[in-house]
Every structure is written in C-alpha cells, then in structure tokens.
Rosetta silent file (secondary structure, phi, psi, omega in degrees, C-alpha in Angstrom):
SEQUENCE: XXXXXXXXXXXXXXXXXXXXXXXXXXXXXXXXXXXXXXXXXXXXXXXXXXXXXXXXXXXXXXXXXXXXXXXXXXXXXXXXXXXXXXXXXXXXXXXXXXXXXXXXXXXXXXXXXXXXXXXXXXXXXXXXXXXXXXXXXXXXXXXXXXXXXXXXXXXXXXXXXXXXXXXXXXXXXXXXXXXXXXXXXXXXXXXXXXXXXXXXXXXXXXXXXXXXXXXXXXXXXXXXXXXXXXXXXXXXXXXXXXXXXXXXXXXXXXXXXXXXXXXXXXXXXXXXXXXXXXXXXXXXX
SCORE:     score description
SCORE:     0.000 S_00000001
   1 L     0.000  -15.509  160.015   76.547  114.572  112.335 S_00000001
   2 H   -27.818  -72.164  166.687   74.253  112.018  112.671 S_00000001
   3 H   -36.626  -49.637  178.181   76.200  109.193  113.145 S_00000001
   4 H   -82.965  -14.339  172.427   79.003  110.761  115.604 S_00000001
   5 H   -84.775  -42.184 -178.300   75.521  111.800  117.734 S_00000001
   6 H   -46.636  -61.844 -179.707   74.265  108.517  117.564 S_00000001
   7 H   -59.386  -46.094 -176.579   77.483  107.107  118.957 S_00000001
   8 H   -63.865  -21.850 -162.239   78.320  110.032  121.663 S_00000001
   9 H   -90.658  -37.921 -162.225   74.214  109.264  123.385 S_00000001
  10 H   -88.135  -30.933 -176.079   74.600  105.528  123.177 S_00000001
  11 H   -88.284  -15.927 -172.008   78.155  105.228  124.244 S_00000001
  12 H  -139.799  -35.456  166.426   78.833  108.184  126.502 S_00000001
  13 H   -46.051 -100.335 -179.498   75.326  110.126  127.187 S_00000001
  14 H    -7.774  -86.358  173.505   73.528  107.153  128.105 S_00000001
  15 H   -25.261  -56.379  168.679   76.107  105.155  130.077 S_00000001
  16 H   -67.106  -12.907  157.370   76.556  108.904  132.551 S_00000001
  17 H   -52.474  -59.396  175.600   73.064  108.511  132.635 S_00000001
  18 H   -71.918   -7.770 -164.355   72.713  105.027  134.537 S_00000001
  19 H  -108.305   -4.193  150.732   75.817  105.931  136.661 S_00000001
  20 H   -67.583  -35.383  173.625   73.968  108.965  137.307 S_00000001
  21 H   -76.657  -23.941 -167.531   70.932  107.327  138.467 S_00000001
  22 L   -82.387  -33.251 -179.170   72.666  104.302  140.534 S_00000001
  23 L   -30.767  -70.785 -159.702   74.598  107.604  141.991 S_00000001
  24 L   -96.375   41.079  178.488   71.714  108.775  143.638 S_00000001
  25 L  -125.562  146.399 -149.688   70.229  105.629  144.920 S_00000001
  26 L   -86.592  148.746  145.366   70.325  103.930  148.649 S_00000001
  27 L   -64.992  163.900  169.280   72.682  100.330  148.923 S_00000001
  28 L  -152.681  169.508  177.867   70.866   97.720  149.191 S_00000001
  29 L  -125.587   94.495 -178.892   71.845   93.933  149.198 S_00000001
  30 L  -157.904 -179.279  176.197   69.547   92.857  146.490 S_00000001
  31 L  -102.173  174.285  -84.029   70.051   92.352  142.711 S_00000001
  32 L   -27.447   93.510 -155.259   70.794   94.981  141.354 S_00000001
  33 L   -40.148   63.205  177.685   72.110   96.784  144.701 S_00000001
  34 L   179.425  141.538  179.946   70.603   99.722  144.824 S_00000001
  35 L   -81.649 -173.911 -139.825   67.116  100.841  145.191 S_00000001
  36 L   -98.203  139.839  150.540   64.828  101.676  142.464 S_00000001
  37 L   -39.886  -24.662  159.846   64.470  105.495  141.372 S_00000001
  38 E  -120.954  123.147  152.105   61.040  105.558  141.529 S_00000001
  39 L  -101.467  132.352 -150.252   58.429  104.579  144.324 S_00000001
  40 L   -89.988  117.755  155.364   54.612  103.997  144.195 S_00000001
  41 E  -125.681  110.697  164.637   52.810  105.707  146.941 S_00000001
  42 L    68.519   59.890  169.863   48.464  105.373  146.929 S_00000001
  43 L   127.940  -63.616 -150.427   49.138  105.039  143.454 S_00000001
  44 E  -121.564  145.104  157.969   51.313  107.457  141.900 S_00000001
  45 L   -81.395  163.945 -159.775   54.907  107.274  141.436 S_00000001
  46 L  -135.313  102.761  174.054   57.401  108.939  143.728 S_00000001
  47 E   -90.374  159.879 -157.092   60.834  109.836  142.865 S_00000001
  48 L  -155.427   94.040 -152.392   63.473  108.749  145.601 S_00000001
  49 L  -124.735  136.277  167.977   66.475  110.141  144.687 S_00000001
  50 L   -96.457  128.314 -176.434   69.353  110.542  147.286 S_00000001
  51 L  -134.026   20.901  161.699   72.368  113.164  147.526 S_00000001
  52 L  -100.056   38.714  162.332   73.868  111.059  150.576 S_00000001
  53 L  -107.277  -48.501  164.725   76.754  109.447  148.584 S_00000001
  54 H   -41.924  -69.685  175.787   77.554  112.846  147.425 S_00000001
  55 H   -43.194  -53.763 -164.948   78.070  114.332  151.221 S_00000001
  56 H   -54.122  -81.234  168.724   79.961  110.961  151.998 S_00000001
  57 H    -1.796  -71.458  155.715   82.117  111.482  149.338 S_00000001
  58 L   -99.879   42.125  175.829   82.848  114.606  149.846 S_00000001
  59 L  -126.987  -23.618 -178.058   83.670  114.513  153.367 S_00000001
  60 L  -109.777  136.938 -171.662   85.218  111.326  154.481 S_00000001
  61 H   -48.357  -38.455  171.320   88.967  111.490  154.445 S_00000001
  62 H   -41.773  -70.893 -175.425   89.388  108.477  152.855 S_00000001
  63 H   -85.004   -1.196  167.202   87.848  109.508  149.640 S_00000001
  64 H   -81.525  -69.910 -155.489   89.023  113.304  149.612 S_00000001
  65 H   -40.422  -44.352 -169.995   92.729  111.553  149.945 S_00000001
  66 H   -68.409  -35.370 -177.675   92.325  109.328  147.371 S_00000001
  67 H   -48.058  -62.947 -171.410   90.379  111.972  145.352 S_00000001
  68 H   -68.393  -14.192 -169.035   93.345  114.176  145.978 S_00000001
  69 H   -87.297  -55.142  144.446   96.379  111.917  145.709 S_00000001
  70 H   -11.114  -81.218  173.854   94.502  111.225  142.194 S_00000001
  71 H   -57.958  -23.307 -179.217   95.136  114.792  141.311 S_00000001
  72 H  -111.494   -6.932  170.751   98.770  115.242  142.128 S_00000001
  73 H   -97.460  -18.644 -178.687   99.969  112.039  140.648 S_00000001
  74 H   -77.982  -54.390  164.328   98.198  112.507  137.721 S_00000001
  75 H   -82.104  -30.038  170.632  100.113  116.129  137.140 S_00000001
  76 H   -56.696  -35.177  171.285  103.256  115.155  138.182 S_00000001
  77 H   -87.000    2.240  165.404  103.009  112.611  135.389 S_00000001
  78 H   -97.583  -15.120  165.386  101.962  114.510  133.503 S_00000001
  79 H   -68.867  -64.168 -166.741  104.934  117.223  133.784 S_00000001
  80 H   -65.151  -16.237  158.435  107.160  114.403  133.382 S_00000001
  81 H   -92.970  -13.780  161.706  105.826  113.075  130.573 S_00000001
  82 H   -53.393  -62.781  154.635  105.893  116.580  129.402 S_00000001
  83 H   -12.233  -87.936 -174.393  109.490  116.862  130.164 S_00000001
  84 H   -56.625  -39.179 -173.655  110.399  113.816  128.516 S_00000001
  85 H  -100.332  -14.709  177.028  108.244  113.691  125.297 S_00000001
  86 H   -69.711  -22.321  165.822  108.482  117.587  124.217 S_00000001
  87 H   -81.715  -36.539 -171.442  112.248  116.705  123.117 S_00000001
  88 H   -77.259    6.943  179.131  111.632  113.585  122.011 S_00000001
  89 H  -100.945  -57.716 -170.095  108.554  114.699  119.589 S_00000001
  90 H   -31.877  -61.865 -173.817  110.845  117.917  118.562 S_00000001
  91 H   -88.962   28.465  161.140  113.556  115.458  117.361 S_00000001
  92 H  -103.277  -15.654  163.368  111.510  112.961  115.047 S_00000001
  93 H   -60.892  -41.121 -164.020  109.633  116.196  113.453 S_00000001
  94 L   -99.118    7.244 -163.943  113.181  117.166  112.701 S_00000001
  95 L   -94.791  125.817  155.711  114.679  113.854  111.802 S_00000001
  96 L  -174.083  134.454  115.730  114.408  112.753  108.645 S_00000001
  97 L   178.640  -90.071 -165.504  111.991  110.424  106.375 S_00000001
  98 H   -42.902  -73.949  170.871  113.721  107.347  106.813 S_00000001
  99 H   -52.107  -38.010  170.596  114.812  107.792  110.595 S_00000001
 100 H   -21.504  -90.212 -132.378  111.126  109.626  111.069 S_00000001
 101 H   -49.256  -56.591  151.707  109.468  106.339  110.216 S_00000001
 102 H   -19.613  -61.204 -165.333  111.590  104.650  112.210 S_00000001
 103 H  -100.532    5.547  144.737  111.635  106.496  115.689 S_00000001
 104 H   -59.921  -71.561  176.320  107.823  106.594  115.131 S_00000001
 105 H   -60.940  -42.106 -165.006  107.651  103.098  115.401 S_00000001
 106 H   -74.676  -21.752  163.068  109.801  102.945  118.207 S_00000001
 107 H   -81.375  -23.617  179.742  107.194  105.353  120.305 S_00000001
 108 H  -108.437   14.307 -169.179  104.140  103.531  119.177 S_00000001
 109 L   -86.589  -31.624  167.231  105.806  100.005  119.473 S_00000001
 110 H   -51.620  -24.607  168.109  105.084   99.514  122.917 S_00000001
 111 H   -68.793    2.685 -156.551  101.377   98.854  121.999 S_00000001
 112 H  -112.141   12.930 -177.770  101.917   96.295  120.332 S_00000001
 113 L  -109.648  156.396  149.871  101.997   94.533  123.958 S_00000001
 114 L   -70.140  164.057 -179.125   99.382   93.926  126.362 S_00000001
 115 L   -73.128  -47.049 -177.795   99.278   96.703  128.843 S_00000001
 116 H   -77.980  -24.210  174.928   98.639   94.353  131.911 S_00000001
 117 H  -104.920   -5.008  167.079  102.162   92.429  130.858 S_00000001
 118 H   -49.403  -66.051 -168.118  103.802   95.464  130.004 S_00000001
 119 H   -37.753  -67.110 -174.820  103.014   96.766  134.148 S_00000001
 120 H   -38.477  -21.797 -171.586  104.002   93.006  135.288 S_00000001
 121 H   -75.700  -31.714  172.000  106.932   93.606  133.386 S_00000001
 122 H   -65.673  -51.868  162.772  107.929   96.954  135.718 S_00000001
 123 H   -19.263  -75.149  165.085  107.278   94.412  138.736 S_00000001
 124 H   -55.727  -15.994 -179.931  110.342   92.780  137.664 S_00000001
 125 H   -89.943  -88.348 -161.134  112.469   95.345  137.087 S_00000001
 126 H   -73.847    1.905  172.567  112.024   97.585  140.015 S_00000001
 127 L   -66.357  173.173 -159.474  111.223   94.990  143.022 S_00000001
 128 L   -47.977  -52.969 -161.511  114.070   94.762  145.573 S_00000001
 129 L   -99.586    6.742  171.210  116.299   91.694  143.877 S_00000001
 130 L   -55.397  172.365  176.767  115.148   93.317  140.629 S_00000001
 131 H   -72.428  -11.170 -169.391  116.696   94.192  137.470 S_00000001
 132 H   -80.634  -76.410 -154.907  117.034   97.887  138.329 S_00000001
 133 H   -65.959  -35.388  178.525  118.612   97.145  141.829 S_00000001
 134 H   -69.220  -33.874 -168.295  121.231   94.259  140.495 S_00000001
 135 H   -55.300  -56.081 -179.768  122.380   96.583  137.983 S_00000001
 136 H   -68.825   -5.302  151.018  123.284   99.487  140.503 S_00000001
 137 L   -80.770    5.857 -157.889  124.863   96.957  142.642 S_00000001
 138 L  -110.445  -49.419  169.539  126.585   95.664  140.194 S_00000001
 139 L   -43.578  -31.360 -165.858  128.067   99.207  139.449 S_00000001
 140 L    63.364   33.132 -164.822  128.324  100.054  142.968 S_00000001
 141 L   -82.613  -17.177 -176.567  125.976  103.203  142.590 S_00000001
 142 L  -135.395  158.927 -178.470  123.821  101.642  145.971 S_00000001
 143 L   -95.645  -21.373  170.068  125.071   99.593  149.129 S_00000001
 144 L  -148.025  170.798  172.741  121.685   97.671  149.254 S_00000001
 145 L   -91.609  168.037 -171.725  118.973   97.587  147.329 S_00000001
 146 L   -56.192  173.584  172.147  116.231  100.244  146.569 S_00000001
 147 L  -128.451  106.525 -168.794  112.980  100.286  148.027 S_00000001
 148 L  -135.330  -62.937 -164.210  110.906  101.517  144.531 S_00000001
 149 L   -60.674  131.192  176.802  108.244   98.522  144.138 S_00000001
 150 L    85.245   23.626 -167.209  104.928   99.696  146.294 S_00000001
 151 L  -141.522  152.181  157.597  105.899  102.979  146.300 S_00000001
 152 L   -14.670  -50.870 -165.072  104.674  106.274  144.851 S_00000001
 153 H   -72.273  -38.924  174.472  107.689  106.647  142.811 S_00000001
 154 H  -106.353   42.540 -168.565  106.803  103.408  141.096 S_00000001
 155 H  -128.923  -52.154  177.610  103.413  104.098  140.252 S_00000001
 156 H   -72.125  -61.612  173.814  105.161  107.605  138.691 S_00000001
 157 H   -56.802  -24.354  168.385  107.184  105.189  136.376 S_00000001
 158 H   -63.540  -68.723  170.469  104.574  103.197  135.418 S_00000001
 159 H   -55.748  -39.430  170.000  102.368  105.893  134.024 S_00000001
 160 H   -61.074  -25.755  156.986  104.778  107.819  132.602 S_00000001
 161 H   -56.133  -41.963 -166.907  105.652  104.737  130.599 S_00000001
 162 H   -73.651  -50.257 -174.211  102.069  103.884  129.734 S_00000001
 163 L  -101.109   47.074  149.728  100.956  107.537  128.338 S_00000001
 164 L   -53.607  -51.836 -169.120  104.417  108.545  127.126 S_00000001
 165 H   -73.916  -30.239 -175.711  103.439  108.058  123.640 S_00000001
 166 H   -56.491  -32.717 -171.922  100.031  109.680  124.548 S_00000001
 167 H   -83.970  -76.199 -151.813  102.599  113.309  125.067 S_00000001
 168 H   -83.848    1.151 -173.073  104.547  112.491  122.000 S_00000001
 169 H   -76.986  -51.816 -164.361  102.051  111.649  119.044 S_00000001
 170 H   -87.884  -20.040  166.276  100.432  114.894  119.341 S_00000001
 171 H   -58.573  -61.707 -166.651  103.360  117.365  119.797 S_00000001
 172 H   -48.753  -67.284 -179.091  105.271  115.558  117.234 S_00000001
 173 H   -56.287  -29.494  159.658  101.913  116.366  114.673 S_00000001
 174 H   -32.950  -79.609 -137.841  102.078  120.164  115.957 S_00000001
 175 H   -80.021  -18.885  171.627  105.652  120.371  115.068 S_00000001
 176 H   -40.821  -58.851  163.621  105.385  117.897  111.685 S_00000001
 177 H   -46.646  -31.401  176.420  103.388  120.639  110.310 S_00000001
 178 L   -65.430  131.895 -172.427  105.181  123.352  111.008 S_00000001
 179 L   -81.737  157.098 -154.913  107.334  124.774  108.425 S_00000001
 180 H  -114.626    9.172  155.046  110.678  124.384  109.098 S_00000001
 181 H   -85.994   18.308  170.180  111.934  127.403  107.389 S_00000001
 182 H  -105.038   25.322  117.635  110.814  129.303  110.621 S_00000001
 183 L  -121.391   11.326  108.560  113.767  127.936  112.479 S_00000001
 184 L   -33.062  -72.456  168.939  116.147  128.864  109.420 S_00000001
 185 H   -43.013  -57.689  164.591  114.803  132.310  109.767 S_00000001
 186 H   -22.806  -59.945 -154.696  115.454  131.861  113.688 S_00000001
 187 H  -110.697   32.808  179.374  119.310  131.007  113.290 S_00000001
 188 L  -118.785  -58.109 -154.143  119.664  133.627  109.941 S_00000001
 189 L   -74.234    2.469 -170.016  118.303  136.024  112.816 S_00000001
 190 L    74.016   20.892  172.193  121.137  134.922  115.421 S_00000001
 191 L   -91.566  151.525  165.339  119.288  132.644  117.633 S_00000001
 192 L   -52.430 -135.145   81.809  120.769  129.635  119.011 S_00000001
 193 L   -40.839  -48.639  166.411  119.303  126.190  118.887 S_00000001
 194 H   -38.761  -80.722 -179.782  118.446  126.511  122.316 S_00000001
 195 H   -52.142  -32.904  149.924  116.279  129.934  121.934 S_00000001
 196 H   -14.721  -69.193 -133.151  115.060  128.528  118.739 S_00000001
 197 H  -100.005  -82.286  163.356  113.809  125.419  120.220 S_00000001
 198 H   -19.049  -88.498 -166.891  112.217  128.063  123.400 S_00000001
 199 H   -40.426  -45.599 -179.252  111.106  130.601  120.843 S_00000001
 200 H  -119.939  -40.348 -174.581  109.756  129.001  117.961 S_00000001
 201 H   -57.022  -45.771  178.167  109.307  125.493  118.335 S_00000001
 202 H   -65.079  -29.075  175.962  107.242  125.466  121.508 S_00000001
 203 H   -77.875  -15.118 -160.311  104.762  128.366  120.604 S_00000001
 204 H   -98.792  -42.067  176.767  104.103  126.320  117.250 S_00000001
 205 L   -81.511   10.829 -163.751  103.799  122.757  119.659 S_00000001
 206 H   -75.280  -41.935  179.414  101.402  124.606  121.969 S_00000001
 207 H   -67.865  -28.741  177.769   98.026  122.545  120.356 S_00000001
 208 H   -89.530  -10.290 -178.025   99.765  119.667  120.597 S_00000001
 209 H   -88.631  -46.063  159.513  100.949  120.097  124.069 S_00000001
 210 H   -70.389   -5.820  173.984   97.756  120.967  125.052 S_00000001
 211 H   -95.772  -21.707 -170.728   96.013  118.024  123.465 S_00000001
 212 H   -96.069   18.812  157.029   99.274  115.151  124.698 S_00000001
 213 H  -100.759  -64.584  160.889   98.554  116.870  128.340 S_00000001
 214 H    -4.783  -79.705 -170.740   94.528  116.361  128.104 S_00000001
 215 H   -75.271   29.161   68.760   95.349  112.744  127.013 S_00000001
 216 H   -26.252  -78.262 -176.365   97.664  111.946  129.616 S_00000001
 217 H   -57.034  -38.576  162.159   96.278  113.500  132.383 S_00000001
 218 H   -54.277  -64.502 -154.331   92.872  112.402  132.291 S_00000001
 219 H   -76.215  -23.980 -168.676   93.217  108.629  131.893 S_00000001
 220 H   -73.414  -35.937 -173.281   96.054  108.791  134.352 S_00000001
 221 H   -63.460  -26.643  172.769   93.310  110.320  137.666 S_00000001
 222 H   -97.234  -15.332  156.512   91.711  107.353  136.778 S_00000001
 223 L    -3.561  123.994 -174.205   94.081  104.824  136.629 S_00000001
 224 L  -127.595  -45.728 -162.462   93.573  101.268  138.104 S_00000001
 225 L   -82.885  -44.748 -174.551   96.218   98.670  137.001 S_00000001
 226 L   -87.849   -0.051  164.749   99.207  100.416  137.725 S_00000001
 227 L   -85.391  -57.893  166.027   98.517  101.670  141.209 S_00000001
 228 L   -61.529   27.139 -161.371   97.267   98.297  142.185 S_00000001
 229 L  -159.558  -51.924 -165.484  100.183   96.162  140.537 S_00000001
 230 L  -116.506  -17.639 -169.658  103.369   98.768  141.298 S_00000001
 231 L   -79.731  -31.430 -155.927  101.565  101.139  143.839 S_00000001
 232 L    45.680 -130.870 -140.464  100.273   98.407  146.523 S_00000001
 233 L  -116.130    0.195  178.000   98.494   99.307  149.308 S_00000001
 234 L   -80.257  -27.537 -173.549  100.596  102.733  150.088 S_00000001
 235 L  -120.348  139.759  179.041   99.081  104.382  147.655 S_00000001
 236 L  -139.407  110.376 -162.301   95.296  104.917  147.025 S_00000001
 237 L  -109.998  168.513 -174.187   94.297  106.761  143.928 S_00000001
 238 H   -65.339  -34.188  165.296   90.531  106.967  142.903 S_00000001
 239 H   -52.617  -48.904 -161.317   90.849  104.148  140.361 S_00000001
 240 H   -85.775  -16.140 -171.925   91.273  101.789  142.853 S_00000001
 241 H   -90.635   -6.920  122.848   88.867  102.984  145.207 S_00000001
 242 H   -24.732  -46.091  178.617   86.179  102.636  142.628 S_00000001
 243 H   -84.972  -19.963  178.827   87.038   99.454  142.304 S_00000001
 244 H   -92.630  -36.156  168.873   86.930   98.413  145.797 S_00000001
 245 H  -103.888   33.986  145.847   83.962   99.810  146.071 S_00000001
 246 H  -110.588   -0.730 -173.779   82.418   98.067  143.513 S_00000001
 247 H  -121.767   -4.812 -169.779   83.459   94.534  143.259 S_00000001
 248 L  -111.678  -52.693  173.128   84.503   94.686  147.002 S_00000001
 249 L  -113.636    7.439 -178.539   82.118   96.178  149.254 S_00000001
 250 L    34.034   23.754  171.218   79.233   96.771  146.435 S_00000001
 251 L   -94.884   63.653 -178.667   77.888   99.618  147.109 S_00000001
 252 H   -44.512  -69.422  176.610   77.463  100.856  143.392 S_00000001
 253 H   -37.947  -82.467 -165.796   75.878  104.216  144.578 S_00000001
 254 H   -35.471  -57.622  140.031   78.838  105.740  146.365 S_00000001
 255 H    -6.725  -79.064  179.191   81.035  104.423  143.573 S_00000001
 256 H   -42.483  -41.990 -162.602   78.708  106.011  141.132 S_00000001
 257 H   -53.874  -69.589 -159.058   78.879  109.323  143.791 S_00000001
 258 H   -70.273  -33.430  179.221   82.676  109.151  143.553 S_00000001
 259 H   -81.567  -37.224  175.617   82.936  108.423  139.579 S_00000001
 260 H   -60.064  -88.113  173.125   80.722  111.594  138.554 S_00000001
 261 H    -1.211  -61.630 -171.891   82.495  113.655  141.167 S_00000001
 262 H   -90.931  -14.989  167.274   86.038  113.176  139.221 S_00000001
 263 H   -42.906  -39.810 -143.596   84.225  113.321  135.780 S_00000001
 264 H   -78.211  -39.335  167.557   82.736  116.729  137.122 S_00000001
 265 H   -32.750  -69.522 -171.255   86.424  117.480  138.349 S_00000001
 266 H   -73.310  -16.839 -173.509   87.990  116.497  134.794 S_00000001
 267 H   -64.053  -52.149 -147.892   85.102  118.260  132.380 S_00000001
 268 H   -64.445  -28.298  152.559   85.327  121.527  133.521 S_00000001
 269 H   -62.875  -11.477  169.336   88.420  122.488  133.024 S_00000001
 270 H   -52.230  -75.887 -159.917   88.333  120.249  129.779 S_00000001
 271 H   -50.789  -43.675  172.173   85.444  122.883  129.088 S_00000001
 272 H   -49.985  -64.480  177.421   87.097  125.809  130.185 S_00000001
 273 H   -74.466  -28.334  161.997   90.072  125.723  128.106 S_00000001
 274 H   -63.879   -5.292  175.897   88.181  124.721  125.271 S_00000001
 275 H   -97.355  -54.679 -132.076   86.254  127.786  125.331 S_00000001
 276 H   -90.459  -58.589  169.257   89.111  130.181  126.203 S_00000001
 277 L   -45.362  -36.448 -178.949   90.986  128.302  122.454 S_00000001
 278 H   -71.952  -34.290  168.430   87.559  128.848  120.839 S_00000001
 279 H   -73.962  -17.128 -141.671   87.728  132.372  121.611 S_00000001
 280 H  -112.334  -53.414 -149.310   91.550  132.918  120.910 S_00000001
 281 H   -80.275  -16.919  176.255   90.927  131.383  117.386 S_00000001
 282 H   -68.548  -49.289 -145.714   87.447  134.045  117.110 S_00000001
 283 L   -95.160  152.262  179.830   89.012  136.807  118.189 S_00000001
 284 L   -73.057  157.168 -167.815   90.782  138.931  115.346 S_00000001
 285 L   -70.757    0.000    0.000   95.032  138.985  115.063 S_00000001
C-alpha cells in the first residue's frame, strides 16, 4: 500500500490541502493573491485564517444558483445516460465474441478524439443553420429552425455524449460476468425477455450501475467545456464559475470556498453509500 498512499497524499491529499488553505485566506492583489496564513505579531506567529468566502458562498444567489443548477444537470444526465447505456451495456454482454469486440470499440472509440473538438463538433450540428436543423427541414418535421445551441438542452447533449461510455463500461463488466444461465433459468421459469431483463439482469448490473452513475455524475457537477462552448451565457454551472473566478476576477479564495464546498457536496454521499455496500457485503445472507 505504499505506493497507492504515496500517490493519493501527493496527488489528491496535498493538492485539497493548498486549496484548503488559499480557501480561507483574504484577496489580495499581490502575487500570489491571497494573504499569507500566518502573521507575526511582537514576535510570534499568528494564524489568520478566514471563513468569509464560505458565508459568501453560501449565501449569494449567484453561487447557490450555479451551485444548484450544477446539481440538477448533473442528475438529469445522469438518468439519461442511465437510460441510454443500461440497454446498450445489456446488449454487448449478450452479443457475441466477435460482435462483443466490435460494439466495444464502437463505445470507447470516441476517445480516440480530442474532447475539446469532439464539443466544437456539437456546435455544428445543433446551431440554428446546423446539421440537426437542415435535416428536419429537409424532412419537414420543423417550419424554422430550432433554438438548441446556448441552451440547457444542449449542454444535456453534450454531457450525455461525453460520459456515455463512462455508464456503459461498467454495467457492461457487471453483466459480462454474470452467468448467463440465470436468464435460461428465467425463460425455463416462464419469464419474458422483458421481466428477465427487469428481474435478473438489473439486480446482477446493480455494482455497475452504481459505479457508471458515480463516474458520470461527479465529473459532470463540475464540468467546464461543455457549458461554456454549447451552454453560453444562459446557463451557469459551478465549473464555469470557478473559472471566472479564477482567471477572471482572481480571487482564488472564494474559488477555493466554492471548490471545497462541491467536493464536500460530492464526498459524502460518495461516503455514505460506500459504507451502506460495505455493510450489505458484512452483513450475513
């Protein structure tokens, strides 16, 4: 365990450590912007630690909205990637060896892109004179074109693109594993495919559906490139407000205030359910 400790203090202890300390530090317009954690009075050090980035934080509407607008785009995309990737992991565990390998690659093939020209690539597609909008005019399914680019909705299509595979990698190993004479037994027993699929597949996909939600949901509250690039200026998620205020208005405490704040937000229920599995697999059948 050495090694994997070594790596969690210098890469992820450490790091919440300085962003804890800039947290709780006044702006200042100096290098580095923020004052110093300690101060010498007759002598002695002093520490001069601040918890007024915290109150701001969690009080001015601005950064509760974003905070919260964070949180509901972030589960909605994460249902919908739910939605979307629990069939489509079911059928390449049930597909198989040759089509597997296949329709594997075809879920992890988008990575093989940058990320930032994938989003630009949604830019084209769903702005007004876009590829989305000639097609349904071309069809006659709309009378003008959509209004999608700059909008919630395309901000929910972005991310649902980007962590799609994040939903289906880990269901898909849940369900790999599973033996698949358990949904023989299912349809020897008179279940449908349908009830099957309900009955047995999903209680068997439950670890992976709870690890392809995790990994979705999380990276998505934090999200920066795909709010800014398809969301514009209607939508303001926590990513971006991080961002403004640190490269924009520079005031690296509040920023720090505001990034601990949704860490503290995403651990605990991280923590929570991880206890509540740890107990499930501890407790006797």
């Amino acid at each position: 365990m050495l090694l994997p400790g070594l790596w969690l203090i210098v890469f992820v202890a450490l790091p919440l450590a300085i962003v804890l300390k800039i947290s709780l530090a006044e702006p200042r317009l100096a290098m580095p912007p923020y004052s110093p954690m300690l101060t010498w009075l007759d002598g002695w050090p002093r520490p001069d630690l601040r918890i007024d980035n915290y109150l701001l934080a969690l009080s001015d509407p601005i950064y509760l909205r974003s905070l919260f607008t964070s949180l509901r785009v972030a589960a909605v995309c994460t249902l919908l990637s739910l939605m979307l990737g629990l069939p489509m992991a079911h059928g390449v565990a049930r597909s198989s060896g040759r089509w597997r390998l296949i329709l594997l690659t075809l879920v992890i093939l988008p990575f093989w892109t940058s990320f930032l020209i994938r989003v630009y690539a949604w830019i084209g597609i769903l702005k007004d004179e876009g590829l989305l909008n000639q097609l349904l005019l071309a069809i006659g399914a709309v009378d003008r074109p959509l209004v999608i680019l700059n909008t919630e909705w395309a901000v929910q299509i972005g991310l649902v693109y980007a962590y799609l595979p994040f939903m289906v990698l880990p269901i898909y190993a849940s369900l790999a594993k599973a033996d698949p004479s358990l949904l023989e037994a299912a349809a020897d027993l008179g279940c449908t495919p349908t009830r099957a699929f309900w009955l047995v597949s999903i209680p068997l996909a439950r670890p992976g559906i709870t690890a392809g939600c995790l990994l979705v949901f999380v990276p998505a509250v934090g999200e920066v490139v795909v709010p800014d690039l398809l969301g514009g200026a209607n939508t303001l998620m926590l990513g971006r407000t991080l961002w403004t205020e640190f490269f924009t208005n520079r005031d690296w405490p509040l920023a720090g205030a505001l990034a601990i704040v949704m860490l503290v937000l995403l651990v605990a229920p991280i923590v929570a359910l991880e206890r509540n599995q740890t107990r499930r697999r501890e407790s006797p059948a």
